[in-house]
RODO-2510 file (C-alpha; in nm, 4 decimals, decimal comma):
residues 380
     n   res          X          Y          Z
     1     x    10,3196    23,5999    -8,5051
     2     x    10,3616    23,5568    -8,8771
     3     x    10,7294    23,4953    -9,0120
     4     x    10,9868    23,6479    -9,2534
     5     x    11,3254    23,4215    -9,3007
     6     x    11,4841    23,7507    -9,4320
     7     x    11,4257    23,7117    -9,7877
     8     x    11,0950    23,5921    -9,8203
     9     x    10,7111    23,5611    -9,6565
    10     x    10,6240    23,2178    -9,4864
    11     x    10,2777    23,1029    -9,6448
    12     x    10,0736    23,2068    -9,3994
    13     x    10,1737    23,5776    -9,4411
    14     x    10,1835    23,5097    -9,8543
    15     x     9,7969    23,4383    -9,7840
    16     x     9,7438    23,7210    -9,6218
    17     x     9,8749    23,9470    -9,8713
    18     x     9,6938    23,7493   -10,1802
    19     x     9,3563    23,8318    -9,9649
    20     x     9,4481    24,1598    -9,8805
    21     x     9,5512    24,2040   -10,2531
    22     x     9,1666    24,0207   -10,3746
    23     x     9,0605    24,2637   -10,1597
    24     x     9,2053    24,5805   -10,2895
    25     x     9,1513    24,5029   -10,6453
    26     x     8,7608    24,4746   -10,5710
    27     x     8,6675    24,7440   -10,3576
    28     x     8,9692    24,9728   -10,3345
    29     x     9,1131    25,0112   -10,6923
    30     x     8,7748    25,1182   -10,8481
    31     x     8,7786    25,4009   -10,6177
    32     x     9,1074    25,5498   -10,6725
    33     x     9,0292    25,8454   -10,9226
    34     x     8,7091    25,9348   -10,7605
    35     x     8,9160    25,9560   -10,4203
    36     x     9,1909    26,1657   -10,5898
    37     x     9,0012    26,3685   -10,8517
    38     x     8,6632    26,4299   -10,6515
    39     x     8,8373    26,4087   -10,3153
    40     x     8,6121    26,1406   -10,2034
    41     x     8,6411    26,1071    -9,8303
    42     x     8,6749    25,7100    -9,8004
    43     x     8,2950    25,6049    -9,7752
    44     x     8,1530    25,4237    -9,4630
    45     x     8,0836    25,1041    -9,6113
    46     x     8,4620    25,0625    -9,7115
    47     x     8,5893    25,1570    -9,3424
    48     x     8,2962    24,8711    -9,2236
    49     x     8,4448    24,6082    -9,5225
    50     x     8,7955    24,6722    -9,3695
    51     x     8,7232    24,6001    -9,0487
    52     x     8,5330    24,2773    -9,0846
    53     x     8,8385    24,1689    -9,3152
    54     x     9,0855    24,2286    -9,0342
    55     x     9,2438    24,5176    -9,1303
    56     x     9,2293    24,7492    -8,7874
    57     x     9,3061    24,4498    -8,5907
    58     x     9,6890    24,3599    -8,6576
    59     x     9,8294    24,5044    -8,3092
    60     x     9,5288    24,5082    -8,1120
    61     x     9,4812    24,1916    -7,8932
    62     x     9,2434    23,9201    -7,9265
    63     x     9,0740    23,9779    -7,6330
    64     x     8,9719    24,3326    -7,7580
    65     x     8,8494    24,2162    -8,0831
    66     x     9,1659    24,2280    -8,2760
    67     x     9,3711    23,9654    -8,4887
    68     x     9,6919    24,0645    -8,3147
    69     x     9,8475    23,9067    -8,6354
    70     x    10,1305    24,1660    -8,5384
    71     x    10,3508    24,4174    -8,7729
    72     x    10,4800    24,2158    -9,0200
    73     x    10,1479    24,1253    -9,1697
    74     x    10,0549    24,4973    -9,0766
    75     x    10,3451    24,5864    -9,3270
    76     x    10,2414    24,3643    -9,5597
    77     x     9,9003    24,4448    -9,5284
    78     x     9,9913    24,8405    -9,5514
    79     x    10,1793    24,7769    -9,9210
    80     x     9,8826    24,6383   -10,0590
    81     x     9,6574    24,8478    -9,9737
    82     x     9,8579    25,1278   -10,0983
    83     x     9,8557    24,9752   -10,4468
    84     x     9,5291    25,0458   -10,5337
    85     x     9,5295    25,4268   -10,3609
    86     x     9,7816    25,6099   -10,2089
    87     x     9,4940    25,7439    -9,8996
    88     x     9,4231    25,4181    -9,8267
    89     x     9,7911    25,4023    -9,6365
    90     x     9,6209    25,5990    -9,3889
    91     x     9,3385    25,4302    -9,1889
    92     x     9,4906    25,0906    -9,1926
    93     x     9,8680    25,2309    -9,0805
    94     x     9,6518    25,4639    -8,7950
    95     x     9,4141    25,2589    -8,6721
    96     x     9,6909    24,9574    -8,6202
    97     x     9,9568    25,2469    -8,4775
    98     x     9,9169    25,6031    -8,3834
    99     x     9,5483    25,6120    -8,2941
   100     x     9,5462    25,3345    -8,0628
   101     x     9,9321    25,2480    -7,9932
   102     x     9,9421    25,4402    -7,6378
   103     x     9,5840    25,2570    -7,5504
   104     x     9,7297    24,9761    -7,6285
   105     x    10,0972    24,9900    -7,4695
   106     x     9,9457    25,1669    -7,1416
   107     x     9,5876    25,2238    -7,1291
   108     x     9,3527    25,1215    -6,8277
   109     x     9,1729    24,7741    -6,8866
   110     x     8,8402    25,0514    -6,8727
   111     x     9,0223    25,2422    -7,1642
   112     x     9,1212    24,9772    -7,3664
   113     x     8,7614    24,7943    -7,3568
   114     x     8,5623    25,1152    -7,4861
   115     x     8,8196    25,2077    -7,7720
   116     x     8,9671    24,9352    -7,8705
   117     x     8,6761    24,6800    -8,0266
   118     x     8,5535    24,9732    -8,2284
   119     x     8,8574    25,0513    -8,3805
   120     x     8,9342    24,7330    -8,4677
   121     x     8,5670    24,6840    -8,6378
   122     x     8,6061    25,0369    -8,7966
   123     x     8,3335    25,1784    -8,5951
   124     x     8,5572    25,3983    -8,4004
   125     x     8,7756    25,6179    -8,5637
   126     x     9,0783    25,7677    -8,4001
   127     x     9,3332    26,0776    -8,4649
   128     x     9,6474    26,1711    -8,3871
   129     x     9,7309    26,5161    -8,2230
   130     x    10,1205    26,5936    -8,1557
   131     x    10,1887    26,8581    -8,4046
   132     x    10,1703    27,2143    -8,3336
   133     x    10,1530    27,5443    -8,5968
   134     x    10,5052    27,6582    -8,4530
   135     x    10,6155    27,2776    -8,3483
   136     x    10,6933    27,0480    -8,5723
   137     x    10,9999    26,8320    -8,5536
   138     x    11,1109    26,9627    -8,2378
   139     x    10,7745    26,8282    -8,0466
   140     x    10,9163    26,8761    -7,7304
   141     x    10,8886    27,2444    -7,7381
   142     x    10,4710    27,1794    -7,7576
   143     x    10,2642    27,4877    -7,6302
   144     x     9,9731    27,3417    -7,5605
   145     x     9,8667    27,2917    -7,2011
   146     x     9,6573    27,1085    -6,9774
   147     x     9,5999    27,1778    -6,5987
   148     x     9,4009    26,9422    -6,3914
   149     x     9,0667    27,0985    -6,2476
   150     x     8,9330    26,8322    -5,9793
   151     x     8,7933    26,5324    -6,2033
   152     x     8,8974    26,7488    -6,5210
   153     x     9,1745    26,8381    -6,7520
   154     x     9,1531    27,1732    -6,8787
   155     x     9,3451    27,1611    -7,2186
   156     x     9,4367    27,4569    -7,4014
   157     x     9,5944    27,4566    -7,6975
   158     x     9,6321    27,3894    -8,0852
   159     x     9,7518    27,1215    -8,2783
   160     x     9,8007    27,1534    -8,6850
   161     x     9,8133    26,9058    -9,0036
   162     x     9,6278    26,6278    -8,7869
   163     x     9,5367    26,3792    -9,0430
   164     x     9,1662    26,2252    -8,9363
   165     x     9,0025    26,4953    -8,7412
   166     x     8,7323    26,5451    -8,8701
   167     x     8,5950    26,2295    -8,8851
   168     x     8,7686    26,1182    -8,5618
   169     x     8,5243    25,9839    -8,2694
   170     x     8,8723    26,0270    -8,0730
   171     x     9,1490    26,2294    -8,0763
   172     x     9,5189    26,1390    -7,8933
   173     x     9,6446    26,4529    -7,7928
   174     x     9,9250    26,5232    -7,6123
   175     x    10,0005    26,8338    -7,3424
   176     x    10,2689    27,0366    -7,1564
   177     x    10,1343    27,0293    -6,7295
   178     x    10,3990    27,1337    -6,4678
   179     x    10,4866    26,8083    -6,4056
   180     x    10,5754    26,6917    -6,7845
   181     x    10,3814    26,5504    -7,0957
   182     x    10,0438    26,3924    -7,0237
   183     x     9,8489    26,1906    -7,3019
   184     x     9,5113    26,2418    -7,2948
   185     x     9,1887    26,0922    -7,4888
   186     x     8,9553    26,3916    -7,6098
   187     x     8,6121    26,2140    -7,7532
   188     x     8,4712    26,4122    -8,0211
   189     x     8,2043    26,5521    -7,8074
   190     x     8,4340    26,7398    -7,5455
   191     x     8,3329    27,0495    -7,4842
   192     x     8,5752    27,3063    -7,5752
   193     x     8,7174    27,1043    -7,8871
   194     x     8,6250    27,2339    -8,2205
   195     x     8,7984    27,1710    -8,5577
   196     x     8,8904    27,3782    -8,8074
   197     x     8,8705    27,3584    -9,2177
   198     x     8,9999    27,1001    -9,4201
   199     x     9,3131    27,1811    -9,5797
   200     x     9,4007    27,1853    -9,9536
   201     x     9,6548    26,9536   -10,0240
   202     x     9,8797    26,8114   -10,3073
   203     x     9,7841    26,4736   -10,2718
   204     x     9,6446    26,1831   -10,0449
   205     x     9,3537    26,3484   -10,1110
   206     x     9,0025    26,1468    -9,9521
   207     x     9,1058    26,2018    -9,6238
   208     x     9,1355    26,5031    -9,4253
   209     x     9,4034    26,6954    -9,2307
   210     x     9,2695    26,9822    -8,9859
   211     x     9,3776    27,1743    -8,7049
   212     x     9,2120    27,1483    -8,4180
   213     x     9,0994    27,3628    -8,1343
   214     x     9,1121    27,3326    -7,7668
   215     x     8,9460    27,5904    -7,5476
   216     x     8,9185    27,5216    -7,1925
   217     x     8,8296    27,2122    -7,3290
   218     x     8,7434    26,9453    -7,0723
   219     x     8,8496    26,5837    -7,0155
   220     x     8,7584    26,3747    -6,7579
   221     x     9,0479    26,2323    -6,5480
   222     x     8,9940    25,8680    -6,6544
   223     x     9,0813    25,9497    -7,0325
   224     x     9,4706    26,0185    -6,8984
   225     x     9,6572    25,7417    -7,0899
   226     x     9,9615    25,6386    -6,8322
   227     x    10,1166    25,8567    -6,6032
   228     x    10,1923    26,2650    -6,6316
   229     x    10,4933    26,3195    -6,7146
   230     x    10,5626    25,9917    -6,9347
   231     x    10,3386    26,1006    -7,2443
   232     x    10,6662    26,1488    -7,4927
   233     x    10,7167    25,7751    -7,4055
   234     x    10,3383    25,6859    -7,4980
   235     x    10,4743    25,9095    -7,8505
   236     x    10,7652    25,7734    -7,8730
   237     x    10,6111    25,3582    -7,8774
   238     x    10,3264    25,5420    -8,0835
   239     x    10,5116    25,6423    -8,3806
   240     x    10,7363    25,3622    -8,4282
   241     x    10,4383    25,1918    -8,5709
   242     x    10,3161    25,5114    -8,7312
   243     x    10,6560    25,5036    -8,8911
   244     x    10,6526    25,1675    -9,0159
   245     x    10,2991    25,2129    -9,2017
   246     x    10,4704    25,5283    -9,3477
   247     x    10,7485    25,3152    -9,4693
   248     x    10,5140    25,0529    -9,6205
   249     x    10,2773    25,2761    -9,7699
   250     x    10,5412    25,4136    -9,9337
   251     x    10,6674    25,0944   -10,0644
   252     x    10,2972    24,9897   -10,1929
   253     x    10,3085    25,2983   -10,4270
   254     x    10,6333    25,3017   -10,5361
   255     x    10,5412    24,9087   -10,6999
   256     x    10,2528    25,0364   -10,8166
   257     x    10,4876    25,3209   -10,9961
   258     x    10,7475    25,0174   -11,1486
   259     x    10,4250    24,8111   -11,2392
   260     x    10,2521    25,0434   -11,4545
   261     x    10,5460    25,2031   -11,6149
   262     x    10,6623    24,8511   -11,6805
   263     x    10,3477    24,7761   -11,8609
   264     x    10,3423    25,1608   -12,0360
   265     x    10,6653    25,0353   -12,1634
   266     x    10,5894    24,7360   -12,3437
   267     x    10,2874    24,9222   -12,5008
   268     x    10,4695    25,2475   -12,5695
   269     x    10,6419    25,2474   -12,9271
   270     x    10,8975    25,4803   -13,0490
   271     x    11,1589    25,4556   -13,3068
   272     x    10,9768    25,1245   -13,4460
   273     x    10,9611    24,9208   -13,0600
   274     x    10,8248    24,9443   -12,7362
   275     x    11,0492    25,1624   -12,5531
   276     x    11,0364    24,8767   -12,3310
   277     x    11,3527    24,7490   -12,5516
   278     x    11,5525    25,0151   -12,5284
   279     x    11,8519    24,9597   -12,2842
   280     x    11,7601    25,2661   -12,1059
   281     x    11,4071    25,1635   -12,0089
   282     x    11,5555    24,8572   -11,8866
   283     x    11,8546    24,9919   -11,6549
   284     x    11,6464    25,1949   -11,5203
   285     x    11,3403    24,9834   -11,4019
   286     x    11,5822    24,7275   -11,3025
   287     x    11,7620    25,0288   -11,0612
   288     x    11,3839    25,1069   -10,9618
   289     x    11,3139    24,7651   -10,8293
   290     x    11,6362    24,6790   -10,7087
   291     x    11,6097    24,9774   -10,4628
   292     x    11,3059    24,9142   -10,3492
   293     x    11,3238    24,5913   -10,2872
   294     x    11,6176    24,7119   -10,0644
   295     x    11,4164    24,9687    -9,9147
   296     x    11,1514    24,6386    -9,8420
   297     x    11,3923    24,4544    -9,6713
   298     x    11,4736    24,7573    -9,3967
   299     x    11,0957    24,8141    -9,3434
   300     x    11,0143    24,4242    -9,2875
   301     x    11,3592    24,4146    -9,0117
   302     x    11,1943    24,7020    -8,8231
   303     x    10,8182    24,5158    -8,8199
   304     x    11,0153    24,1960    -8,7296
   305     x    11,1944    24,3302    -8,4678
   306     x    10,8596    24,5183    -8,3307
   307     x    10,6917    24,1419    -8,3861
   308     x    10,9787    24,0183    -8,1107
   309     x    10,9311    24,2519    -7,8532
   310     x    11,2228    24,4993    -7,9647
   311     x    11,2010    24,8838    -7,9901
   312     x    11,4054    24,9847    -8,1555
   313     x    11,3916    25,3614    -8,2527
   314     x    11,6686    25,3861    -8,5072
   315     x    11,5446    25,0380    -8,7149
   316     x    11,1995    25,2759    -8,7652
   317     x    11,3780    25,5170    -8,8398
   318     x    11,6326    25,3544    -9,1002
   319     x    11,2982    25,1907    -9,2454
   320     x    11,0949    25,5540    -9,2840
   321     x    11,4154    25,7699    -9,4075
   322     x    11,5297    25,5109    -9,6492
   323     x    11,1623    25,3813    -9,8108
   324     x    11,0178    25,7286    -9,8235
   325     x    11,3415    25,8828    -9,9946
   326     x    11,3756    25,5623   -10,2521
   327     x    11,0090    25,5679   -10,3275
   328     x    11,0108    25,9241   -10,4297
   329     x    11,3273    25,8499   -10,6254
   330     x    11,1514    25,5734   -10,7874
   331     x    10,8194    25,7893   -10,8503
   332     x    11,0488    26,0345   -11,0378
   333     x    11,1943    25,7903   -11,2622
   334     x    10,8889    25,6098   -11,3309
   335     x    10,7199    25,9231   -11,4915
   336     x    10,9767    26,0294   -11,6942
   337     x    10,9060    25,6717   -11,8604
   338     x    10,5546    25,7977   -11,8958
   339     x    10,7178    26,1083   -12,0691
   340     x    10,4489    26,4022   -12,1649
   341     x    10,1869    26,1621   -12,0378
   342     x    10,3499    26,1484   -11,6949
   343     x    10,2329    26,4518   -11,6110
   344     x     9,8413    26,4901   -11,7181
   345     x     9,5864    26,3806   -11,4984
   346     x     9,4302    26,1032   -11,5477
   347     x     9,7228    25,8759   -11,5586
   348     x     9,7847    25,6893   -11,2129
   349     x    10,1820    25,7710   -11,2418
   350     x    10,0445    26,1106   -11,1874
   351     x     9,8518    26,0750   -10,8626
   352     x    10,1341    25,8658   -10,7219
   353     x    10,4072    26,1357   -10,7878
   354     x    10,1716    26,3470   -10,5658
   355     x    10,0911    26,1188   -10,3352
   356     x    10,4286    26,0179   -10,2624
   357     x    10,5590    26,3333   -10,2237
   358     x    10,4224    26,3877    -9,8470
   359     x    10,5917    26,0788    -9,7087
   360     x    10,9289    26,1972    -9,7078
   361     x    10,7803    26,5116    -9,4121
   362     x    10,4991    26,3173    -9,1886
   363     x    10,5964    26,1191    -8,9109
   364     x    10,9495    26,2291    -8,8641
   365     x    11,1181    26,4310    -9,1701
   366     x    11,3858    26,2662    -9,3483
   367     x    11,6244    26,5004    -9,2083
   368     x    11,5028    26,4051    -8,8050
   369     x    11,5783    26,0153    -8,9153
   370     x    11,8719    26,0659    -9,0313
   371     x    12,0084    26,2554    -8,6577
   372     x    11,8025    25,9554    -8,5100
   373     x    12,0232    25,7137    -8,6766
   374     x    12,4035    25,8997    -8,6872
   375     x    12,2568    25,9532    -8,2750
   376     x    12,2520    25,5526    -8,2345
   377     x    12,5789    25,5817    -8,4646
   378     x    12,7449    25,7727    -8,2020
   379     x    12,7846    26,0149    -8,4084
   380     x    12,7900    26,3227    -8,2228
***
């Protein structure tokens, strides 16, 4: 794995990012507006480009056709991505976490040899299905159910806001049985599963988030990831990576925020001088950064401690409540340096205030990482 002495990259990892950053500046970038403006889903030819750079292979093994580079250069890899548009946080954070963690952490050798290469070459695309329309943070009280049927499970059910699924060749979904939680794959030809419309949403637009539909929907036995009863563990290992690409993503559009109110500032003259001059401006881009570099420390512990084996549930948690909150913070002070502009379209501060804004709600609300941590606090 990759290293991080605590304050900065080793050069391997600094490579990474400057490719990663080539990258996004070529093929990403460009696309921004079209993705935000004409809700562009995120073409083909991109999710191919991605995959032959390496960029659904940073937890999956060698062996499987991954890099297995591990989560600090996912992190890294996340930020940069981010930079040049907000949706791109998305495929790279879910096909490295939530899409493929349980596959990964306990899926049959069968399993893990028919998902896992095309994920990690961006042929396969994967989805994430734990959220219900009456269960959100409190997944445990699910209502979806699955009984097993001889070589079957019979899944009935819905799961809402699932980000992917309607592009998804496979969909992790997760059901109440009588003897617990099982974790299931459902390929996008199961019978019974059907997907409903695209929702209408604030930002992150070029990717969709649908509910989906299971009626008597079948699944053959061999697509049961683990054992039943065990699939909140499966979830829980799951979204500690999912939480960490949160974290990140967030952290690649907040610097994208400081950078291009930095450079509005120096153009930006009032009263005679770039506003850039003015002690304001200058307190409060120098608060911006500060906090988010602060903010980048916590998410790089968590993907260092996930690089070394350790699971640790609050360090995800402390990195997705505290990145997600400043980067919003950050977003807010940015535009007001922007001023009237800040809020027309057309101006990236704009589609990063909105894109932004979701973080702080998916994978865990701020409020449910915050009773993770004062939990491992003792605070009860």
């Amino acid at each position: 794995m990759m290293g991080f002495n605590g304050f900065e990259l080793d050069e391997d990892l600094k490579a990474v990012r400057n490719l990663i950053r080539d990258f996004t500046d070529r093929e990403i970038r460009p696309l921004a507006e079209q993705f935000d403006q004409e809700n562009l889903y995120i073409p083909e030819e991109l999710w191919r480009k991605m995959g032959r750079l390496g960029l659904f292979g940073f937890t999956i093994p060698e062996e499987f056709g991954g890099n297995h580079l591990g989560y600090l250069a996912l992190a890294v890899a996340i930020e940069e991505v981010s930079k040049g548009a907000g949706v791109m946080y998305s495929p790279v954070a879910g096909q490295n976490g939530a899409f493929n963690g349980a596959i990964i952490d306990s899926g049959t050798p069968e399993q893990k040899q028919k998902y896992l290469p095309g994920t990690a070459e961006g042929r396969l695309k994967g989805a994430f299905a734990l959220t219900e329309p009456n269960v959100g943070s409190d997944a445990r009280g699910m209502q979806t159910v699955a009984a097993l049927e001889g070589e079957c499970w019979i899944i009935n059910g819905q799961k809402t806001f699932i980000t992917n699924a309607d592009r998804a060749d496979y969909i992790i979904t997760f059901a109440k049985t009588e003897e617990g939680t099982v974790c299931l794959i459902v390929d996008k030809d199961a019978k019974g599963l059907s997907i409903g419309a695209t929702e209408r949403k604030m930002g992150i637009h070029g990717v969709g988030l649908n509910n989906v539909f299971y009626t008597d929907c079948r699944v053959p036995v061999e697509n049961q990831i683990g054992k039943v009863g065990e699939g909140f563990l499966n979830a829980k290992d799951s979204l500690m990576g999912a939480r960490l690409g949160v974290a990140a993503g967030a952290l690649g559009l907040a610097q994208e925020a400081i950078d291009v109110a930095v450079e509005y500032a120096k153009q930006r003259v009032q009263f005679g001088r770039p506003i850039s001059q003015f002690q304001n401006t200058q307190f409060v881009l120098a608060e911006c950064q500060t906090k988010l570099d602060a903010a980048r420390l916590l998410t790089y512990r968590c993907a260092a401690a996930l690089d070394a084996g350790k699971h640790e549930t609050y360090m995800a948690s402390m990195a997705k409540y505290y990145a997600t909150e400043t980067a919003n913070q950050v977003a807010d002070k940015c535009l007001q340096v922007f001023g009237g502009y800040g809020y027309c379209a057309g101006y990236p501060i704009e589609r990063i205030y909105r894109d932004l804004r979701i973080f702080t709600i998916f994978d865990g609300t701020s409020e449910v990482h915050k009773m993770i941590i004062s939990k491992k606090m003792g605070v009860r």
